[in-house]
C-alpha positions, 0 to 999 in steps of 0.5 A: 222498212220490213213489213212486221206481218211477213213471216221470218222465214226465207223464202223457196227459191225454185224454176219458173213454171208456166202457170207463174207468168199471170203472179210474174205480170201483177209483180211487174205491174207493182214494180213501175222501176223495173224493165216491164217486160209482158208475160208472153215477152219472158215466156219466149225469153225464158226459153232462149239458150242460156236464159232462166228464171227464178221465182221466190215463193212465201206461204205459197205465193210468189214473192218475186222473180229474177230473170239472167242469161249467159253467153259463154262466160259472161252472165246478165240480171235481166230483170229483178222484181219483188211484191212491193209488200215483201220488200225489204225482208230478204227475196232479192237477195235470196233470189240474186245468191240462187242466181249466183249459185246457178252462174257458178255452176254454168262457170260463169266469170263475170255478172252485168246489169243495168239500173235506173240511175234514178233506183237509189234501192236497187243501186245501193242492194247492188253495191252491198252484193259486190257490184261496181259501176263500170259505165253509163247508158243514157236514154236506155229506159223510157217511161220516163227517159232516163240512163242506165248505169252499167253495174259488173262483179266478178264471179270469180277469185 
């Protein structure tokens, strides 16, 4: 259900910045679902080649984030989390068509994630942005243990 309180606005979507990792670790810490990745972990990952980070922001507060990498013409979603009171009022998909538009230009032909099989959300946002499962890893996440179900779209035609 949308919070009524948010603003209608969509959110900026922007690069990174070092001074966000402290909003990035409280977004994770809300976010139990998602990969719970420690802020000096994405710090070092975020400097890898081919690897960036989206931040949303609303009235000057992060909203959420959106981590991916790319290897030649293939690209991942390493991890998306939303502030669980802008859930629901259009961060992720902002963030995930950022993304999309960032792939693009690196050319980018394909996109991979994994989700819980448990996270119904984030399979059915996934689904609704043109993903379709093509596999399944068990005992990929822990805490608790469970499978990650391998989700792909393709970027182009």
């Amino acid at each position: 259900m949308a919070n009524e309180a948010l603003p209608a606005q969509p959110p900026k979507i922007r690069p990174m910045r070092s001074e966000d990792l402290p909003r990035l670790a409280e977004i994770l810490q809300d976010s139990p679902e998602t990969v719970a990745w420690l802020p000096a972990e994405t710090s070092s990952d975020a400097a890898l080649a081919g690897t960036f980070l989206l931040i949303s922001e609303s009235q000057h507060q992060i909203t959420g984030f959106l981590m991916a990498r790319q290897a030649a013409d293939e690209a991942e979603i390493l991890n998306i989390a939303v502030r669980r009171a802008h859930r629901r009022t259009g961060v992720a998909s902002a963030l995930f068509l950022a993304a999309l538009e960032e792939l693009h230009a690196r050319k980018a032909t394909r996109l991979f994630l994994e989700v819980r099989e448990s996270n119904a959300a984030a399979i059915a946002f996934y689904q609704k942005h043109g993903f379709r499962q093509v596999g399944r890893r068990p005992g990929y996440y822990c805490q608790p243990d469970e499978a990650a179900l391998i989700f792909e779209r393709k970027l182009t035609g």
